[in-house]
C-alpha positions, 0 to 999 in steps of 0.5 A: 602308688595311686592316682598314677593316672590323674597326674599325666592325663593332660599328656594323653589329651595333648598326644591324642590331638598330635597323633595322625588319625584316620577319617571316621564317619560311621562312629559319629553317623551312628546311634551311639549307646553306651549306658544300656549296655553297662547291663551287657555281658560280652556274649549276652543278647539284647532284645529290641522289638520292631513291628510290620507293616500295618494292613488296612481293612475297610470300615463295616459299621457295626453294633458289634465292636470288631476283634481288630486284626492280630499282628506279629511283633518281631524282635531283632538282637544286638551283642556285645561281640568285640572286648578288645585292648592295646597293651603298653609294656615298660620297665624302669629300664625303658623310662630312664632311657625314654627320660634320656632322650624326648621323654616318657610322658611324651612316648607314652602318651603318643603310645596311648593315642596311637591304641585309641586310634587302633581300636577307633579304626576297628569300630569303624570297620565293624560299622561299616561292614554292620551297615552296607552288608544290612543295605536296602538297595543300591544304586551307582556303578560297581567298580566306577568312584561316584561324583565324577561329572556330578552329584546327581548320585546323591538324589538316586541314593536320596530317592531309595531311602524316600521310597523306604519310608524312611524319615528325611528332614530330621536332619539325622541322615549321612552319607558316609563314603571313602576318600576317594568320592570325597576328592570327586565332589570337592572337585565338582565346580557348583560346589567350590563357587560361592554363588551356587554352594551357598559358602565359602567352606568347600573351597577355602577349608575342604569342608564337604556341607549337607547335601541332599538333606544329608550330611556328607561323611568320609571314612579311611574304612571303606574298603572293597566288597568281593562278590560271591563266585554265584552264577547261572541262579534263577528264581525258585518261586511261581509267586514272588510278591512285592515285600518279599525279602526271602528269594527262593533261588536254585539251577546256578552254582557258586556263593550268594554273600551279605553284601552282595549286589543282586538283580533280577530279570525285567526288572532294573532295582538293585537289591542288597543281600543281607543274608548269604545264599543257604539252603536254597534261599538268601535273604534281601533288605527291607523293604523287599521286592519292588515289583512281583518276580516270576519262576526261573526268572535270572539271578545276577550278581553284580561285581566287586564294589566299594560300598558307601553307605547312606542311613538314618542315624537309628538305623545302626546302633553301636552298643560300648562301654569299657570291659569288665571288672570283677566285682571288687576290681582287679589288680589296676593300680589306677584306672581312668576313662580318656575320650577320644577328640577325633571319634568322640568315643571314651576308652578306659586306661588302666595302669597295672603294677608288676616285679619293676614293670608297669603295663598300660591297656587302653580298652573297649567293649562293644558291639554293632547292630543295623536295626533296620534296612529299610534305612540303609542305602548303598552308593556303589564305586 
């Protein structure tokens, strides 16, 4: 029977307005991109070049035109990792017992919500793991939830994306953070009292405005980050430059890990690990070392913390489309895309046939990347 789907379609919809959901704020905070991986296999690399710095020379004039100086073009990959799908079983069994009681279109189209909601959750997690373990800096007290006397946070986090370069008043940067810092700056007064927040949003309808040119976001994923067992590292290198990324470390035992928060001795920035600790170097985010470091110089390794993450909307990217068919299509009965009001995302529900049993799968493809670093920022809690 065709068109299985066409008829019910107004019962998905309601159901997905029904259903609880979880906050999302990466999904939406994220360069979304889901036509120019249709090309994508699951497993294949796309390439996307980024360029360096640029270095000055001093103008000599000449009648001779100068060879100019060469420049290094690299490249970063993104995949297409995550082909995943909630599958709902039924027999006629099922819908004649369902049909006795609340209904089978009801059910299944709670049943249908609740798997975008599973697989919203899902991308959510993988951005935010994408995002703060690609960090730059950070800033804030690990262990300690942010916002809870003020919002000065905010003009720290604000100050280490200016720093970067990164561009501010495009209105395409946010702060996504857990429910926990939420609840800490919907208390503070200067944003409820209408003479100093600009409206009546926050205290009448719990709405978190644009602060510090960046729009405020909670996400139900942010979790806590454990920190490697790294100890007693010093610095392995007599000439560690500002802009260095790669740090030489040895003498210390234990793990470095992506996500980890590093200092360094006699100097007060917080460094992000992109890379874990491998072959006596681990790697940190753009744009590098704000000040040179010297040999044996300590290595520390801040504690556990939970991050929330500030950054460009072009500084992750989530890659999605629906998985695969062969060419031809497959044994789907009836196949329709479905978005998701809360997320915004589009899954595809496909329906197939078997001996006096149906199957319905909601399913995505998709991958993440952190394009660039330089355009992340951590806010510890």
């Amino acid at each position: 029977m065709a068109n299985v789907l066409t008829d019910l379609a107004a019962d998905i919809y309601k159901a997905a307005d029904v259903v609880g959901r979880e906050l999302v704020g990466f999904i939406p905070a994220s360069t979304i991109n889901a036509n120019g991986s249709e090309r994508v296999a699951k497993g294949d690399t796309v390439r996307a070049s980024f360029t360096r710095a640029a270095t000055a020379v001093n103008v000599s004039e000449s009648m001779t035109v100068p060879e100019g100086t060469d420049q290094t073009v690299d490249n970063k990959t993104l995949t297409i990792s995550n082909s995943r799908a909630v599958q709902i079983p039924y027999t006629g069994e099922d819908i004649r017992h369902l049909n006795n009681g609340i209904g089978y279109e009801t059910v299944y189209g709670d049943q249908i919500a609740q798997a975008m909601r599973t697989l919203c959750n899902e991308i959510e997690v993988d951005l935010w793991e994408e995002a703060y373990k690609n960090s730059s800096r950070a800033t804030g007290t690990a262990g300690t939830t942010p916002f809870g006397s003020n919002f000065d946070a905010l003009a720290d986090l604000r100050q280490i994306l200016a720093d970067n370069g990164m561009p501010m008043n495009d209105g395409q940067v946010s702060l996504v953070m857990n429910t926990a810092a939420g609840a800490n700056l919907r208390k503070q007064s200067t944003l409820q009292q209408v003479n100093t927040s600009g409206g009546t949003d926050l205290l009448r309808q719990g709405v978190l405005l644009d602060l510090m040119g960046m729009a405020v976001r909670e996400s139900s994923q942010v979790g806590l980050h454990t920190k490697g067992t790294g100890t007693s590292y010093l610095l392995n290198d007599a000439s560690s430059a500002i802009g260095d990324t790669t740090i030489a470390a040895d003498g210390g035992s234990g793990t470095i890990l992506a996500g980890d928060i590093v200092t360094f001795a006699g100097t007060s920035d917080a460094y992000a690990v992109n890379t874990a600790l491998a072959g006596g170097s681990f790697v940190i985010g753009g744009t590098g070392l704000r000040a040179a470091e010297t040999d044996n110089d300590a290595i520390t390794v801040g504690n556990n913390y939970t991050p929330n993450v500030a950054f460009h909307r072009r500084a992750i990217e989530l890659a999605v489309r629906a998985p695969a068919v062969p060419a031809g299509g497959d044994s789907a009965d009836d196949a329709i895309t479905v978005q998701d009001p809360v997320s915004g995302l589009v899954f595809e529900v496909r329906v197939y046939k078997g001996y006096r049993k149906t199957m319905i799968e909601v399913a995505s493809a998709w991958g993440v990347k952190a394009w660039k670093s330089d355009f992340i920022a951590t806010l510890m809690g």
